[in-house]
C-alpha positions in Angstrom: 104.8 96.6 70.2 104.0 99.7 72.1 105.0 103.5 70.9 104.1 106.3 72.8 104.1 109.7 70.7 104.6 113.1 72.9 103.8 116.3 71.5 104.5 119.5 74.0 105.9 123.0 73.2 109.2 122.5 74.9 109.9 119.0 73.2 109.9 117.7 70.1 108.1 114.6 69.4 108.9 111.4 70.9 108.5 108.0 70.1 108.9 104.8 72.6 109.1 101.4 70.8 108.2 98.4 73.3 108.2 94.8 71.6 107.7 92.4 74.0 106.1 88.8 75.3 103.4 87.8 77.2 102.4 84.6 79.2 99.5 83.6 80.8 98.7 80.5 83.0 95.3 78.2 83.2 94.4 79.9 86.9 95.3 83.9 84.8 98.5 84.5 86.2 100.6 86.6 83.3 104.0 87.5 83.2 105.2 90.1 80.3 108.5 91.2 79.4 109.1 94.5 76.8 112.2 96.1 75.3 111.9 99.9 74.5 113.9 102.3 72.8 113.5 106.1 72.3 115.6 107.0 69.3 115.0 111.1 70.0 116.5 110.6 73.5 118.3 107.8 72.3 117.2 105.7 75.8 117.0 101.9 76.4 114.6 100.4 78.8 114.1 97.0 80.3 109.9 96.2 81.8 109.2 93.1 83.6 105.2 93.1 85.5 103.2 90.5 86.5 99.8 89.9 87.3 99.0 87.5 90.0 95.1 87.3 90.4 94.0 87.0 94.5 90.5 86.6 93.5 88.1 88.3 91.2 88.4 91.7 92.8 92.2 91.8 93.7 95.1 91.5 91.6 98.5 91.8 92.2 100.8 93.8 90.1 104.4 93.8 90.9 107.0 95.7 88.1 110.5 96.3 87.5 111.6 99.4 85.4 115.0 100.0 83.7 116.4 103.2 82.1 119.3 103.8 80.1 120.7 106.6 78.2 124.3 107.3 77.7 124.1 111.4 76.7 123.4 112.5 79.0 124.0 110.1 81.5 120.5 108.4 82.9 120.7 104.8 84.7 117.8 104.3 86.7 115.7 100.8 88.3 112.4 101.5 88.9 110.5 98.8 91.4 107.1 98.9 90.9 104.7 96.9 92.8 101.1 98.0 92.5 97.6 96.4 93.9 94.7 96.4 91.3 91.0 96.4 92.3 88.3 95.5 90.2 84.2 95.6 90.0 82.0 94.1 87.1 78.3 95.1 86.5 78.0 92.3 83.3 80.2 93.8 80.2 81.1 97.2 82.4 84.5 96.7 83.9 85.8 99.3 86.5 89.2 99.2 88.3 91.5 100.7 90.2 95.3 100.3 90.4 97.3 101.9 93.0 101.1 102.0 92.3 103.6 102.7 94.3 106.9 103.3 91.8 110.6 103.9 93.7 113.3 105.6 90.8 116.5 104.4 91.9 118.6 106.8 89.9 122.6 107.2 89.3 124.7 109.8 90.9 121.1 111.7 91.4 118.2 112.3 94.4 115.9 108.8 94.2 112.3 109.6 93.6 109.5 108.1 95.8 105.9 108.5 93.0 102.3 107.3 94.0 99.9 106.6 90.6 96.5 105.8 91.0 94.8 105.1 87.7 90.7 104.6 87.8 89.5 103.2 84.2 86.2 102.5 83.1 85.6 99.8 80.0 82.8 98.1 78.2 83.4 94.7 76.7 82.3 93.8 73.6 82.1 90.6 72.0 81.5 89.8 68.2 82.5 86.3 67.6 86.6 85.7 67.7 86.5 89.7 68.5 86.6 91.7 71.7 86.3 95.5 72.2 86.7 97.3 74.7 86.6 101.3 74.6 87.3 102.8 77.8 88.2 105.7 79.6 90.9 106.5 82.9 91.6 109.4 84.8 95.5 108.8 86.1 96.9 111.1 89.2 100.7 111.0 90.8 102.1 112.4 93.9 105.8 112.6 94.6 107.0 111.9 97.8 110.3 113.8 98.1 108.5 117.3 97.9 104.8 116.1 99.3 102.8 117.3 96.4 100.5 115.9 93.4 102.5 116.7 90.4 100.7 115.3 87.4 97.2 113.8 86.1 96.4 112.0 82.8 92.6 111.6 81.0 93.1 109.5 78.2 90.2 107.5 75.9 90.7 104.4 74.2 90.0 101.5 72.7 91.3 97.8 73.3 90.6 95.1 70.2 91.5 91.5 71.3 91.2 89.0 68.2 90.4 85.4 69.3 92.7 85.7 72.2 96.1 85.8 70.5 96.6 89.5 69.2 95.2 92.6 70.9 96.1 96.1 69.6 95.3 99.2 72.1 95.2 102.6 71.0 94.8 105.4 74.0 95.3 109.4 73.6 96.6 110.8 76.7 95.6 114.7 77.6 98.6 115.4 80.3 99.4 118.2 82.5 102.4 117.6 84.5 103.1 120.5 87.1 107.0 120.6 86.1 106.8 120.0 82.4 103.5 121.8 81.6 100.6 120.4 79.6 101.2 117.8 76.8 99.6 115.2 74.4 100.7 111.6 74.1 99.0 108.6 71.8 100.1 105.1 72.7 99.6 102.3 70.5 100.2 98.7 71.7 100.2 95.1 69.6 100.9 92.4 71.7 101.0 88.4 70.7 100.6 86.0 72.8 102.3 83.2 73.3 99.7 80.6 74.5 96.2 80.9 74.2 94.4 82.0 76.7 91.4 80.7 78.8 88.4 82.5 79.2 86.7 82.7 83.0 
């Protein structure tokens, strides 16, 4: 379960709900599907990513995105595919995922984004428990007019319990160039469905 809360002076606040399912293989391979729903802008959406290791510094990260919101009219299918590099200096993770994300939209202009997201966690272990606070600085560029047009710094902390639950909580500082600045808290719970190995 994910729910993003949004508070800005032009908006009220908004809430995304995003139950889902994850897999993972033996070789670390994870697929995971989520349902959302923003009762506020009363909008369905549809996520499918996976995460398709290469080797301990590359992983691959293609995503599918889809919107839906009957008043007024939204349909949109986002592809998503994204390369994700990562460094380790013992329980200091850093990595780097560069997305390129393609908004097919309905009976509107489709929008070409670029996100690059560089976060910084420490892993902690204390028996079945794993923390991880951490820290990423998030920028996007938008193709169609050639210009950066928002960047995210949000803290947080990740809590894994004995590989089955894990429960992330992340505040979001945001200033987007269109929609001004803005605050946004995500929490996420996720179960998964097999347990899963350690490297």
């Amino acid at each position: 379960m994910m729910a993003g809360i949004q508070m800005t002076h032009a908006q009220p606040t908004s809430i995304w709900a995003f139950p889902g399912i994850s897999w993972q293989s033996k070789h670390h391979q994870r697929i995971t599907a989520q349902y959302g729903y923003n009762p506020q802008w009363n909008m369905h959406a549809a996520y499918v990513q996976a995460f398709l290791p290469i080797n301990k510094h590359i992983t691959l990260n293609p995503g599918y995105l889809y919107l839906q919101r009957n008043r007024p009219r939204l349909e949109e299918h986002g592809l998503m595919p994204a390369i994700i590099f990562t460094w380790s200096i013992r329980q200091l993770i850093i990595d780097d995922r560069n997305l390129y994300w393609l908004r097919i939209r309905h009976a509107a202009e489709d929008i070409q984004l670029y996100r690059n997201r560089l976060r910084i966690s420490y892993s902690i272990s204390a028996g079945p428990l794993t923390i991880k606070p951490y820290c990423y600085v998030e920028v996007f560029y938008l193709f169609n007019p050639g210009r950066w047009t928002r960047n995210r710094v949000a803290p947080g902390i990740s809590v894994d319990l004995a590989h089955r639950f894990n429960l992330d909580i992340s505040f979001n500082r945001e200033l987007d160039y269109f929609n001004g600045r803005s605050n946004l808290i995500f929490l996420m719970s996720t179960v998964s469905l097999n347990r899963r190995t350690t490297k």
